[in-house]
VOPAGU-2260 file (C-alpha; in pm, 1 decimal, decimal comma):
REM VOPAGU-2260
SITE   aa  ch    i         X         Y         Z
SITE  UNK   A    0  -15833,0   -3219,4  -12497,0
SITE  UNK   A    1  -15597,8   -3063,9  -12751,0
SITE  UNK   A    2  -15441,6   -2761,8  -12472,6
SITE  UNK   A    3  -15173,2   -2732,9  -12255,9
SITE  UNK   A    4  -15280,2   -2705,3  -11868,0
SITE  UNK   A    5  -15073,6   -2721,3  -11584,9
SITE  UNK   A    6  -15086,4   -3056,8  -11302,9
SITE  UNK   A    7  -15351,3   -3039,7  -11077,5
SITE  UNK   A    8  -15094,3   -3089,6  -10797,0
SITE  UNK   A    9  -14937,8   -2758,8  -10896,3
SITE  UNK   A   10  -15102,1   -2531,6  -10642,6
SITE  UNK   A   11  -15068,1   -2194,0  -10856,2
SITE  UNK   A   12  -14692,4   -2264,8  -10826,5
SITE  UNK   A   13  -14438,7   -2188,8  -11117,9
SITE  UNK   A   14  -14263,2   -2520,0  -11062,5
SITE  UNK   A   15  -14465,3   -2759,6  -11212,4
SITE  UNK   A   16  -14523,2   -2891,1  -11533,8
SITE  UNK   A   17  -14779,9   -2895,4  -11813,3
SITE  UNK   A   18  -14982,8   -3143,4  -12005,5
SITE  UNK   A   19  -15116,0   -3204,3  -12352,2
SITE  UNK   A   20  -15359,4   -3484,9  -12374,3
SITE  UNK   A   21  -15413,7   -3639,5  -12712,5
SITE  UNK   A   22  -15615,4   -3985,5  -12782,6
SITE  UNK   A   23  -15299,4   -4183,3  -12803,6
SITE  UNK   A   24  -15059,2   -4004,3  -12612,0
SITE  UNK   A   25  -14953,7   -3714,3  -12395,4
SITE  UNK   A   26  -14726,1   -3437,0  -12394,9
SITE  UNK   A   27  -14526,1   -3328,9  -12112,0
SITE  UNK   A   28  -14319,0   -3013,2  -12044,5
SITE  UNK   A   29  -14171,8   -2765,7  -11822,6
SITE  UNK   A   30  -14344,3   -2501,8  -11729,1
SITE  UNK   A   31  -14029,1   -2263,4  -11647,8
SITE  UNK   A   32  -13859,3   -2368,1  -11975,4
SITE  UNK   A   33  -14103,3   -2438,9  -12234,3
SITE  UNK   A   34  -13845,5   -2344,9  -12507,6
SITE  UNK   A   35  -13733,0   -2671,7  -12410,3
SITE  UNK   A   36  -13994,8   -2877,5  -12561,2
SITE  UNK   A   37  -14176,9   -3127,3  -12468,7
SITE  UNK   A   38  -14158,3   -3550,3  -12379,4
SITE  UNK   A   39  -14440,9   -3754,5  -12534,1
SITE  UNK   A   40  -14510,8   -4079,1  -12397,5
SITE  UNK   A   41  -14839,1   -4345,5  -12470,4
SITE  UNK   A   42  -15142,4   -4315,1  -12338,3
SITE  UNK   A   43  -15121,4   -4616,4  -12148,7
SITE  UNK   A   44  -14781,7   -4524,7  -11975,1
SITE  UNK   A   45  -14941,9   -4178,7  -11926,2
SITE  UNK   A   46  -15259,6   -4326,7  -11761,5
SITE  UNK   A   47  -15094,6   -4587,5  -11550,5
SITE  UNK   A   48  -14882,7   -4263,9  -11450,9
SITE  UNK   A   49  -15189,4   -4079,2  -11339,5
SITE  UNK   A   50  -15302,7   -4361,0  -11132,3
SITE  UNK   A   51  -15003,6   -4378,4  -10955,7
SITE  UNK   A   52  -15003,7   -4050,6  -10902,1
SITE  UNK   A   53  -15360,7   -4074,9  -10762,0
SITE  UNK   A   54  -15337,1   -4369,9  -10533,5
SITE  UNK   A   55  -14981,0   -4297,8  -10403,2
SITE  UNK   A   56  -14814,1   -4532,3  -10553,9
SITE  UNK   A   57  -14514,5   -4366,6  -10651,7
């Protein structure tokens, strides 16, 4: 999934922030300031992240 797209939990807002998926990793950046650049973290930090994220565990 080489493309940026925007969190699911966005809801068409501008304050939210945008992934790049890669096999080993993931890219994560602003969506207001993407002349900002980006964090990059692993893939399993990432996914552990996402599941999280997805069973309120945050």
């Amino acid at each position: 999934m080489n493309e940026w797209h925007k969190s699911s939990y966005s809801d068409g807002s501008e304050n939210c922030v945008e992934i790049r998926e890669h096999a080993d990793r993931a890219d994560v950046r602003d969506t207001k300031n993407r002349a900002a650049g980006h964090i990059t973290v692993d893939a399993a930090a990432w996914n552990a992240f996402v599941r999280a994220v997805k069973t309120d565990a945050l």
